[in-house]
N, CA, C and O atoms as a Maestro MAE file, in Angstrom:
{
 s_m_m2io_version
 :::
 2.0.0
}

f_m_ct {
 s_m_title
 :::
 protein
 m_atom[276] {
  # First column is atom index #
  i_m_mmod_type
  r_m_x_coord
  r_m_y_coord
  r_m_z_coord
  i_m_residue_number
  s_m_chain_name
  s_m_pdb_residue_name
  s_m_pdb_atom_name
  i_m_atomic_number
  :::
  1 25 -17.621 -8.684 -5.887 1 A "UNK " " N  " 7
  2 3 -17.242 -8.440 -7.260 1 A "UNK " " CA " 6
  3 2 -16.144 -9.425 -7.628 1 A "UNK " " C  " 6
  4 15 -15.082 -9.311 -7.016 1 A "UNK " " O  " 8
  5 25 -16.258 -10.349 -8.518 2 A "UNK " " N  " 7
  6 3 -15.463 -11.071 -9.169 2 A "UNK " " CA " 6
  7 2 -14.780 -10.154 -10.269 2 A "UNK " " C  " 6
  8 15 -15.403 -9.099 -10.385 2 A "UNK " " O  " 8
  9 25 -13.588 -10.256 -11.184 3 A "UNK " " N  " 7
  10 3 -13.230 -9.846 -11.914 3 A "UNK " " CA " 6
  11 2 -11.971 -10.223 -12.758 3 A "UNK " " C  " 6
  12 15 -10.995 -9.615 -12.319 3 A "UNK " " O  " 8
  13 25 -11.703 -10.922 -13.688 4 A "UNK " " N  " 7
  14 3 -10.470 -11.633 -14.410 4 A "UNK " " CA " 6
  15 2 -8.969 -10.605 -14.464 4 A "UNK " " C  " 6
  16 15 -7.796 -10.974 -14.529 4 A "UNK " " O  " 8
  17 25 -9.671 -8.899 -14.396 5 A "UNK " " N  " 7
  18 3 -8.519 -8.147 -14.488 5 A "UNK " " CA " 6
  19 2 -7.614 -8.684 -13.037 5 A "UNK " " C  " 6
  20 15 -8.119 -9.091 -11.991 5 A "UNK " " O  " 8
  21 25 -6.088 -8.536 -13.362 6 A "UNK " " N  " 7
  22 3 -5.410 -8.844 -12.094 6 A "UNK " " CA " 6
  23 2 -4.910 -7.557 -11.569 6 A "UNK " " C  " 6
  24 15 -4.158 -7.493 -10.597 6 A "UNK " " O  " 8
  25 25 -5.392 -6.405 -12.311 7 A "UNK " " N  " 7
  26 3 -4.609 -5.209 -11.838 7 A "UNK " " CA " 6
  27 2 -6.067 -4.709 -11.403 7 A "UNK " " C  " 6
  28 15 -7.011 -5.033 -12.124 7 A "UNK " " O  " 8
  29 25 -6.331 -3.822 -10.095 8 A "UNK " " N  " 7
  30 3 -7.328 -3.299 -9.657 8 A "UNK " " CA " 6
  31 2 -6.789 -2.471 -8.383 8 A "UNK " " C  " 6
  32 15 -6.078 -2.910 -7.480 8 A "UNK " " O  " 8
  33 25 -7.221 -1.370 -8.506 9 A "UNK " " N  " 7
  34 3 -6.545 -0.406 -7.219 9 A "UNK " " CA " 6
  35 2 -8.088 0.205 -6.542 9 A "UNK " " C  " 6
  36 15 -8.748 0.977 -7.238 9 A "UNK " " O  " 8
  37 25 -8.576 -0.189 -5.198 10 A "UNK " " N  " 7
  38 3 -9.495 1.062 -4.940 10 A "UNK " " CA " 6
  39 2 -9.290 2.420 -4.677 10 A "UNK " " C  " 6
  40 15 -8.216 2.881 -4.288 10 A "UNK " " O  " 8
  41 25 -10.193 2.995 -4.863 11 A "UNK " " N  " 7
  42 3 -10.022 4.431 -4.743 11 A "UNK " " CA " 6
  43 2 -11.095 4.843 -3.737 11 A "UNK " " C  " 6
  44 15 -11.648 4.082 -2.943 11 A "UNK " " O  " 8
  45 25 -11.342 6.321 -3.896 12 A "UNK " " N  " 7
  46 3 -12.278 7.248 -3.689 12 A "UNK " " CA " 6
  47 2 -12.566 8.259 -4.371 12 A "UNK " " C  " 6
  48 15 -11.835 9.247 -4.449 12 A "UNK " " O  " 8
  49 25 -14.043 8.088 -5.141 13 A "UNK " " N  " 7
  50 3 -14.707 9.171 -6.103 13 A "UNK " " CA " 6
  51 2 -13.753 11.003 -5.833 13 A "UNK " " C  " 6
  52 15 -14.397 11.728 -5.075 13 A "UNK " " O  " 8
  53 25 -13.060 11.339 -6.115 14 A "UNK " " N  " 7
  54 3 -13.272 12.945 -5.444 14 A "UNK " " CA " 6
  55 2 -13.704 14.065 -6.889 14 A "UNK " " C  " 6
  56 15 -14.044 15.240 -6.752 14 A "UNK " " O  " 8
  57 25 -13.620 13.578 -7.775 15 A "UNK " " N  " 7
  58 3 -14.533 14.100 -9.214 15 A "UNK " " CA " 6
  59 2 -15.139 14.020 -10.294 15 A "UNK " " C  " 6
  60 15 -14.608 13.266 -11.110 15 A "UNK " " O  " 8
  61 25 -16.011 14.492 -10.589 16 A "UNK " " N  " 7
  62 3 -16.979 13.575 -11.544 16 A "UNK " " CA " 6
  63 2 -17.244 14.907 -12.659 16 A "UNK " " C  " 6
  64 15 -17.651 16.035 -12.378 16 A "UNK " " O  " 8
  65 25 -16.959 14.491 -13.669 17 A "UNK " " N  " 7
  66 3 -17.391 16.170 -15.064 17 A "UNK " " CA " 6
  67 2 -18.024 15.299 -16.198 17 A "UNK " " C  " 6
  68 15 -17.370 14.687 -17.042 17 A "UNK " " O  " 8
  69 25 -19.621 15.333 -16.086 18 A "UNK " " N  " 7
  70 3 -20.897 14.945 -16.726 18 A "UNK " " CA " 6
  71 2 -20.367 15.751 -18.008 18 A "UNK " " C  " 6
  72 15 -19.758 16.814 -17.880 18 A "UNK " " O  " 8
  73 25 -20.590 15.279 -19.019 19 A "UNK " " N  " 7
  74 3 -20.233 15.691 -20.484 19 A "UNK " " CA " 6
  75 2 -21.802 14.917 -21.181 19 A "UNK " " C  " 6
  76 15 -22.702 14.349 -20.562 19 A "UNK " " O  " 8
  77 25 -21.679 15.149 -22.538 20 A "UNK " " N  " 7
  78 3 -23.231 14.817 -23.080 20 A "UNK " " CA " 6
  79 2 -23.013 13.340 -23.569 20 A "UNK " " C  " 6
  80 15 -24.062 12.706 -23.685 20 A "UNK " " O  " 8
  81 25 -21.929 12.710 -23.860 21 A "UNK " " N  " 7
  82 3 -21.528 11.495 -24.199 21 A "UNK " " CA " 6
  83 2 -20.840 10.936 -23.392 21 A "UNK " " C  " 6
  84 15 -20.951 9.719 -23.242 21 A "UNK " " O  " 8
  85 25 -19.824 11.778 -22.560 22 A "UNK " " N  " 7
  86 3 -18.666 10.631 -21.568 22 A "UNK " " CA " 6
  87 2 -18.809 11.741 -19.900 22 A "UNK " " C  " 6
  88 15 -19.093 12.896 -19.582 22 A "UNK " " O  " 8
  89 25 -18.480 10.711 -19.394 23 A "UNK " " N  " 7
  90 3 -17.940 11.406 -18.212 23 A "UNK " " CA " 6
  91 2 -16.683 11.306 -17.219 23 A "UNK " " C  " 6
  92 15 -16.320 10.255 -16.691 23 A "UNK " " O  " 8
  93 25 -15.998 12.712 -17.024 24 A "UNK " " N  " 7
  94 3 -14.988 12.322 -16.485 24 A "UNK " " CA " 6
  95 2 -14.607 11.939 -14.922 24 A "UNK " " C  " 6
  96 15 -14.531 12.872 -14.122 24 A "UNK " " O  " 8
  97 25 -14.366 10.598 -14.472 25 A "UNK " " N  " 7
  98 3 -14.192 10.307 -13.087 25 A "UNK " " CA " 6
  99 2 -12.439 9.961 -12.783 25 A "UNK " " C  " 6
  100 15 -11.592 9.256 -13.329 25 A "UNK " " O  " 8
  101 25 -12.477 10.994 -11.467 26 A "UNK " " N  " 7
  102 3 -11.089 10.964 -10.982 26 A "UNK " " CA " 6
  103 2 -11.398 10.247 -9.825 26 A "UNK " " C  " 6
  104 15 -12.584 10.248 -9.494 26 A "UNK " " O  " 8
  105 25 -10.339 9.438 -8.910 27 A "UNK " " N  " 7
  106 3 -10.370 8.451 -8.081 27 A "UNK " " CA " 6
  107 2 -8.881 8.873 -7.269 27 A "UNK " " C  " 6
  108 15 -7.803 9.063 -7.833 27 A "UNK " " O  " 8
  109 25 -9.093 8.941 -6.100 28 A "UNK " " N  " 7
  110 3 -7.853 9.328 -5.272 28 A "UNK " " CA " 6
  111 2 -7.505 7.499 -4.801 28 A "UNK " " C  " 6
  112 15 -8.249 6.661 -4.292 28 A "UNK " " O  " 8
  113 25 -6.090 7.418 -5.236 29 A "UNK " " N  " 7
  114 3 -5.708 5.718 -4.688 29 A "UNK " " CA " 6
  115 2 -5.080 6.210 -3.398 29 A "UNK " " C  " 6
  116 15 -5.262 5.492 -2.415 29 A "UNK " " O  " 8
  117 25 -4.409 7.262 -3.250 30 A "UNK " " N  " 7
  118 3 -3.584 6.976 -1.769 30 A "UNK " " CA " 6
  119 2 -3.434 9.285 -1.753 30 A "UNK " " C  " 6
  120 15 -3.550 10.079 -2.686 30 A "UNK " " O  " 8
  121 25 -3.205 9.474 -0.539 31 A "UNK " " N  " 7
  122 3 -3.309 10.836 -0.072 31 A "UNK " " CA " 6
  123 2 -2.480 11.439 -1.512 31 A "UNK " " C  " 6
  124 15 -1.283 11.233 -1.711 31 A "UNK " " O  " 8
  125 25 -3.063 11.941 -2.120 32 A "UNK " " N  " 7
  126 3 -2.501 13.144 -3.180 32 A "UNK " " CA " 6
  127 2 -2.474 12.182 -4.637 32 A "UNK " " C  " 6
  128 15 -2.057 12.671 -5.687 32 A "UNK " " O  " 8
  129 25 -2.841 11.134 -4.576 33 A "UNK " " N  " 7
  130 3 -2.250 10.148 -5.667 33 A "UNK " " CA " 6
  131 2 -3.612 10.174 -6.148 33 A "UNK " " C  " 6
  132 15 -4.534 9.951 -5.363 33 A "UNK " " O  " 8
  133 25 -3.892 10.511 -7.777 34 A "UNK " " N  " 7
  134 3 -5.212 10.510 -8.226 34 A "UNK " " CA " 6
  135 2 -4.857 9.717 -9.864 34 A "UNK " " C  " 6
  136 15 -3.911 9.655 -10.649 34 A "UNK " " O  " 8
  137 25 -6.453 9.130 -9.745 35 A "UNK " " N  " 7
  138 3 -6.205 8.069 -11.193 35 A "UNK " " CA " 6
  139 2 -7.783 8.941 -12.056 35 A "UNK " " C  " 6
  140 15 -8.915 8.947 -11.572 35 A "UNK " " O  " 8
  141 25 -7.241 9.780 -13.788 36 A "UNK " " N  " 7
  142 3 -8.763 9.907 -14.306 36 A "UNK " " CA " 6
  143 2 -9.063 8.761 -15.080 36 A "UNK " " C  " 6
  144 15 -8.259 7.973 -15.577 36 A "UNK " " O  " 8
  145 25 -9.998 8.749 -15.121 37 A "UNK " " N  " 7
  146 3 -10.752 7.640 -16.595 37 A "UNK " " CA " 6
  147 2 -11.957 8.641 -17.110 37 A "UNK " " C  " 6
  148 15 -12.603 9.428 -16.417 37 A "UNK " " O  " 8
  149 25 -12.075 8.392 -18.502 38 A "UNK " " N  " 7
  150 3 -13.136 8.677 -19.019 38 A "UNK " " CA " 6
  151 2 -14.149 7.843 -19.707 38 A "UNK " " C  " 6
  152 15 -13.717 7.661 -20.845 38 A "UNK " " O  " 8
  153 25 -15.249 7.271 -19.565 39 A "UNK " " N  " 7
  154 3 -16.176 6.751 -19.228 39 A "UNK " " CA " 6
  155 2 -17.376 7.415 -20.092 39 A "UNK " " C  " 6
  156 15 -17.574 8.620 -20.250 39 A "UNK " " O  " 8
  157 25 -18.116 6.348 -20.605 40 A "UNK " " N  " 7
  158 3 -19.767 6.546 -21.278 40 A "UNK " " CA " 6
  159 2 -20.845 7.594 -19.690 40 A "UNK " " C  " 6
  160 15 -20.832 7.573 -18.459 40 A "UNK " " O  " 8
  161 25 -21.289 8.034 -20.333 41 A "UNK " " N  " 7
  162 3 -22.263 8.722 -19.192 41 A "UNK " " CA " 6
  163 2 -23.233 7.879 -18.661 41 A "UNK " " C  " 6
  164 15 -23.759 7.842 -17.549 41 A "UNK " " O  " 8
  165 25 -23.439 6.875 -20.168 42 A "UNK " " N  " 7
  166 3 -24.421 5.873 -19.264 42 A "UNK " " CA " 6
  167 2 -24.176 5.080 -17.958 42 A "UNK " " C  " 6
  168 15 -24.852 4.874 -16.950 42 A "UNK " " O  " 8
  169 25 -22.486 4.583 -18.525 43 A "UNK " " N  " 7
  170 3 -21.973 3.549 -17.274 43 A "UNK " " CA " 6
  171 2 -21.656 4.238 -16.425 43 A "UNK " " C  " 6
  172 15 -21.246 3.570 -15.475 43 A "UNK " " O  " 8
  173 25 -21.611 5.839 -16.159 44 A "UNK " " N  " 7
  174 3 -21.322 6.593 -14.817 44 A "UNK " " CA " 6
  175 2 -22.568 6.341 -14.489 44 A "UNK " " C  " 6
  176 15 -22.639 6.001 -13.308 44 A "UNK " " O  " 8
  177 25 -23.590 6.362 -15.033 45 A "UNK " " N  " 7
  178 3 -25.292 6.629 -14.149 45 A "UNK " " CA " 6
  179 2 -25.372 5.419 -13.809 45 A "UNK " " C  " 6
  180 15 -25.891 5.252 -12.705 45 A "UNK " " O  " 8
  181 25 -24.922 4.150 -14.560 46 A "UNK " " N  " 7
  182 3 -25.113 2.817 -13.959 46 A "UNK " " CA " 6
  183 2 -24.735 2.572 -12.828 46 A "UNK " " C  " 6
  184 15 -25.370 2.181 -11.848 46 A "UNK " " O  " 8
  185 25 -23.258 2.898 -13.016 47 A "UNK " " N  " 7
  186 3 -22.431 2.774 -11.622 47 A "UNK " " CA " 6
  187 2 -22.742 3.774 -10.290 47 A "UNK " " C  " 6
  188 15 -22.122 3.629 -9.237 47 A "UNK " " O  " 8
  189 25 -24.086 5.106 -10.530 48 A "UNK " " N  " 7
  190 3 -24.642 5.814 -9.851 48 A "UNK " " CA " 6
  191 2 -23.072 6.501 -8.224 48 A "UNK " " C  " 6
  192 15 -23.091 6.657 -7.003 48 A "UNK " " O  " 8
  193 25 -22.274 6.626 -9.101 49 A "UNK " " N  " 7
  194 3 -21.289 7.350 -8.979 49 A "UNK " " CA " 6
  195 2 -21.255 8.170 -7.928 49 A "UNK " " C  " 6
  196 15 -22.460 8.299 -7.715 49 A "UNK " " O  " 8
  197 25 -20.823 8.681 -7.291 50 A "UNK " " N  " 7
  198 3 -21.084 10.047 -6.619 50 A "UNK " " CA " 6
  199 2 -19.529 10.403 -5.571 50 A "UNK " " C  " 6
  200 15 -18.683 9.571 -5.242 50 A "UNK " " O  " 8
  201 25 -19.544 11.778 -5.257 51 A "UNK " " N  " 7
  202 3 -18.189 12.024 -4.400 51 A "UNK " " CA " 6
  203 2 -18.058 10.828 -3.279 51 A "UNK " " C  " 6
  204 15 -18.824 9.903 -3.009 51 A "UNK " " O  " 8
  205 25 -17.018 11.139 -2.833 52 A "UNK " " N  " 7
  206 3 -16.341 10.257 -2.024 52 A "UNK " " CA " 6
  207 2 -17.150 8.829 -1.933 52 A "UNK " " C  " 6
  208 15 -16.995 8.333 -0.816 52 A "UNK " " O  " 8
  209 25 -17.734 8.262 -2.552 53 A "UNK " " N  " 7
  210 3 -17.897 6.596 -3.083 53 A "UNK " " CA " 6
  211 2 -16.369 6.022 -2.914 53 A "UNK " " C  " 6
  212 15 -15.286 6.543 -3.181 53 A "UNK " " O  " 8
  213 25 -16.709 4.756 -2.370 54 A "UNK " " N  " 7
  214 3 -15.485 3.594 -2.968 54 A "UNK " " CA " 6
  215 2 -16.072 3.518 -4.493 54 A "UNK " " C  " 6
  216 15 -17.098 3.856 -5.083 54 A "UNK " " O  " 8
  217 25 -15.006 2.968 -4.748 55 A "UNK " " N  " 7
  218 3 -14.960 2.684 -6.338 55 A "UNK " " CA " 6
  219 2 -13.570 2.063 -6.475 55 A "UNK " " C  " 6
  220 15 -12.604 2.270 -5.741 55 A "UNK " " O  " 8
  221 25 -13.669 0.922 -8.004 56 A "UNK " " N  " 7
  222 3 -12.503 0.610 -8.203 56 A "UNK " " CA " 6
  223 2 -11.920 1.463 -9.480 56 A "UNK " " C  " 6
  224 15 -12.645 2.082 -10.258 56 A "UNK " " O  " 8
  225 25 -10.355 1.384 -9.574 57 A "UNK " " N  " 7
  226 3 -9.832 1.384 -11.155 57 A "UNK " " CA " 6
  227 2 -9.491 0.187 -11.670 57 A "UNK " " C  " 6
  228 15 -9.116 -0.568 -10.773 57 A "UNK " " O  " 8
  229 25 -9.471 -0.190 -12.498 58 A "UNK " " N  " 7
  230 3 -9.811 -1.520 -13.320 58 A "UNK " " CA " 6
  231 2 -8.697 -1.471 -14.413 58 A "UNK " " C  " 6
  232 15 -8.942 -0.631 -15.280 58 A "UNK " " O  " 8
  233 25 -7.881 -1.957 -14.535 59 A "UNK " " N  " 7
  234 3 -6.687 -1.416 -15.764 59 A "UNK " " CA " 6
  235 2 -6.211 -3.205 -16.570 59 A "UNK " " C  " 6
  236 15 -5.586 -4.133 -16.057 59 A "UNK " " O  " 8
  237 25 -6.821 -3.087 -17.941 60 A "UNK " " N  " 7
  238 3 -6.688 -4.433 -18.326 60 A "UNK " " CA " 6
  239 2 -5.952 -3.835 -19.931 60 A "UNK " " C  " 6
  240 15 -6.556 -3.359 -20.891 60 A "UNK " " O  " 8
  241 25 -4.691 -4.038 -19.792 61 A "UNK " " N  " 7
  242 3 -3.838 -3.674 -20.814 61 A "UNK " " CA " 6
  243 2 -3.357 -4.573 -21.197 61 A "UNK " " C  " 6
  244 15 -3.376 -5.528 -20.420 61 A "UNK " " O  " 8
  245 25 -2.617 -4.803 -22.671 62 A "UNK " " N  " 7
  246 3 -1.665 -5.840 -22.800 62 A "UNK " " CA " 6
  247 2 0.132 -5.399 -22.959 62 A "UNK " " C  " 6
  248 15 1.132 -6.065 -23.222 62 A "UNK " " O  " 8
  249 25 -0.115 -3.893 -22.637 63 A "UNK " " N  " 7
  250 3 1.044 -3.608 -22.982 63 A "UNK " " CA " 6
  251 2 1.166 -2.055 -21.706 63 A "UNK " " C  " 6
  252 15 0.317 -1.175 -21.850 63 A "UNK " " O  " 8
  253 25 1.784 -1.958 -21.049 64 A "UNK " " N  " 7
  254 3 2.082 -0.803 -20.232 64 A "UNK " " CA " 6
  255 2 3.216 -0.608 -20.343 64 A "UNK " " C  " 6
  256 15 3.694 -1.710 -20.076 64 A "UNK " " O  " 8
  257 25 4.334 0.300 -20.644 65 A "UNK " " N  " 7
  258 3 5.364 1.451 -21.146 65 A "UNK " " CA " 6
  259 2 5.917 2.154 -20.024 65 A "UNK " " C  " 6
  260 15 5.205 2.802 -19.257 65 A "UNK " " O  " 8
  261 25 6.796 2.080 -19.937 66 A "UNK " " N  " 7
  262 3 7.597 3.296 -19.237 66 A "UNK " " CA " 6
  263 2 8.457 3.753 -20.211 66 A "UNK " " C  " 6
  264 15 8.974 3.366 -21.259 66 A "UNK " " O  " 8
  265 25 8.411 5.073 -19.217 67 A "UNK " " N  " 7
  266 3 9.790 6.124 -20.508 67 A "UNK " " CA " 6
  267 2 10.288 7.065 -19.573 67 A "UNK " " C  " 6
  268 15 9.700 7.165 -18.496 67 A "UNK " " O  " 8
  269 25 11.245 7.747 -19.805 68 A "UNK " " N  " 7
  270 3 12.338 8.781 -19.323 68 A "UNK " " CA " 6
  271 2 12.567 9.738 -20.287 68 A "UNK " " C  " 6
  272 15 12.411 9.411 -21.464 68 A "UNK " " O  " 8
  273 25 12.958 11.023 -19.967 69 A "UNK " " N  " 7
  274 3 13.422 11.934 -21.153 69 A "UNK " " CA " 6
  275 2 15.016 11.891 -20.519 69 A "UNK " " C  " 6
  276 15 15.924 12.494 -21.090 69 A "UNK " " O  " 8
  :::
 }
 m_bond[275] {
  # First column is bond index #
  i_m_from
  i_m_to
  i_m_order
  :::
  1 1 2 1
  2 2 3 1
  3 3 4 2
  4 3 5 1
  5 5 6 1
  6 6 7 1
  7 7 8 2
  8 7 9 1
  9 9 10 1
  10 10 11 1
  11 11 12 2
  12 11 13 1
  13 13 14 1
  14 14 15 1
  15 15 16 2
  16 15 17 1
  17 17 18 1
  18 18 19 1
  19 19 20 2
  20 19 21 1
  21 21 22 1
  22 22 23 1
  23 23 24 2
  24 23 25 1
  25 25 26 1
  26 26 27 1
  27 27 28 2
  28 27 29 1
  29 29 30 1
  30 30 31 1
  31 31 32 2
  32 31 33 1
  33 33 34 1
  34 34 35 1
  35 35 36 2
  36 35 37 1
  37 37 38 1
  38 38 39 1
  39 39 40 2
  40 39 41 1
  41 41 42 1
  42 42 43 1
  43 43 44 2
  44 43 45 1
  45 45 46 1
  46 46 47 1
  47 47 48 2
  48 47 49 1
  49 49 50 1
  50 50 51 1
  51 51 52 2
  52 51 53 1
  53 53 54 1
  54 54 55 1
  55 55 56 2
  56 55 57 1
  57 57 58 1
  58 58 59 1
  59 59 60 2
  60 59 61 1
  61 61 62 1
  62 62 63 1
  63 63 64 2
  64 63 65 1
  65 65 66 1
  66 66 67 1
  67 67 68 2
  68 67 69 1
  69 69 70 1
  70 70 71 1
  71 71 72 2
  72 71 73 1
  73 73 74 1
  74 74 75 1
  75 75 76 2
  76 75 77 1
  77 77 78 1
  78 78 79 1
  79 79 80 2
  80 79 81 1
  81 81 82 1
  82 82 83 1
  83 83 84 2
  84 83 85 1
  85 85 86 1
  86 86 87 1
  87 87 88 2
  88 87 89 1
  89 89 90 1
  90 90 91 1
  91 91 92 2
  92 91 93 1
  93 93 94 1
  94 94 95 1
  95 95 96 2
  96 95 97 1
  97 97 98 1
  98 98 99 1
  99 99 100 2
  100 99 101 1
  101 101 102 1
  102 102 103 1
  103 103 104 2
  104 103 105 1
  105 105 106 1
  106 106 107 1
  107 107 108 2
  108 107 109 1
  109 109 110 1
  110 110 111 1
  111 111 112 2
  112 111 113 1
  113 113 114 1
  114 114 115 1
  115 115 116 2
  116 115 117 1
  117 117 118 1
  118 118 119 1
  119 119 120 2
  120 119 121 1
  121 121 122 1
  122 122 123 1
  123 123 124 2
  124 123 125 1
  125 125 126 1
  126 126 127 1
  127 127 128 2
  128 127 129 1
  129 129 130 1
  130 130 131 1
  131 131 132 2
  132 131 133 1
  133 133 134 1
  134 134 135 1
  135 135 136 2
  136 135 137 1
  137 137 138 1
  138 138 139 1
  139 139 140 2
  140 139 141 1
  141 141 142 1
  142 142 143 1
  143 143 144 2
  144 143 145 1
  145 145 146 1
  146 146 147 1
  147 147 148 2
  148 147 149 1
  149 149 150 1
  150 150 151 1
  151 151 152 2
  152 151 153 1
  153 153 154 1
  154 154 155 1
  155 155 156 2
  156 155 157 1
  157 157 158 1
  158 158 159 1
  159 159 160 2
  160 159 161 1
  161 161 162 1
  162 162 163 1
  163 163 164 2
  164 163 165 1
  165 165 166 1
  166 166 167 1
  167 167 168 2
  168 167 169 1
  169 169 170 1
  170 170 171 1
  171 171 172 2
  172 171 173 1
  173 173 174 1
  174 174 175 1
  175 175 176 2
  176 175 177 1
  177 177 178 1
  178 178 179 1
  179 179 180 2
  180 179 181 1
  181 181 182 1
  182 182 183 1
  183 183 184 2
  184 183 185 1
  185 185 186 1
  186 186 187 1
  187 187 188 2
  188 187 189 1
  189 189 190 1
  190 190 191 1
  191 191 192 2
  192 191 193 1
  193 193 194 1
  194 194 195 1
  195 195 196 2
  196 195 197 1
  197 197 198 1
  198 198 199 1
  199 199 200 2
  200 199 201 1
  201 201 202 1
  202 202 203 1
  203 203 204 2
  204 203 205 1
  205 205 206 1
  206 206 207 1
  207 207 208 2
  208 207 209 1
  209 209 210 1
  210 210 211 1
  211 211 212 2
  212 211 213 1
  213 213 214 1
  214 214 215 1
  215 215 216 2
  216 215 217 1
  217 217 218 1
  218 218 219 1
  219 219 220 2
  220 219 221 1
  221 221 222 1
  222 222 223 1
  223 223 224 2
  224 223 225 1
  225 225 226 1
  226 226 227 1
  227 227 228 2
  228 227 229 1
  229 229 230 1
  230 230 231 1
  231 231 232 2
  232 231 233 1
  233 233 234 1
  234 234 235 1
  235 235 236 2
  236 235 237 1
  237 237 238 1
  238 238 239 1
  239 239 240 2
  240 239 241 1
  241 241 242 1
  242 242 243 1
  243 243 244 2
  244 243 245 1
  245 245 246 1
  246 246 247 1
  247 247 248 2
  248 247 249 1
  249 249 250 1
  250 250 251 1
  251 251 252 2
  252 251 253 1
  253 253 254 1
  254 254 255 1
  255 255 256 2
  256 255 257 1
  257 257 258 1
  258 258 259 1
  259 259 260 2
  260 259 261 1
  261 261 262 1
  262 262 263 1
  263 263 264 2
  264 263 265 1
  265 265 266 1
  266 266 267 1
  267 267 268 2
  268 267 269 1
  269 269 270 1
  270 270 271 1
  271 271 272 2
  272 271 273 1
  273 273 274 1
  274 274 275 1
  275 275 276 2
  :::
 }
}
């Protein structure tokens, strides 16, 4: 996999919630550390998804924020 994003973390699939338009996939990056995305249902069936799969997160922002209360 080539890819221009410079930010990319792998994971592991541990949940997937099929909706009629999107679906929601959670990705464990490190023991207890989990990333969701929500996603077209098509590109979950593309990506033929499933539990514990590698998989990447893909994060192409131009602006990421931190804050404090």
């Amino acid at each position: 996999m080539k890819i221009s994003a410079r930010n990319t973390i792998k994971g592991t699939v541990k949940k997937i919630i099929p909706g009629v338009v999107n679906t929601e996939v959670t990705l464990e990056i490190a023991p207890g550390v989990e990333v969701t995305s929500v996603i077209t249902k098509s590109s979950a069936e593309k990506l033929h998804l499933s539990l514990n799969k590698e998989a990447y997160i893909v994060i192409k922002a131009t602006d990421v924020m931190v804050a404090v209360d």
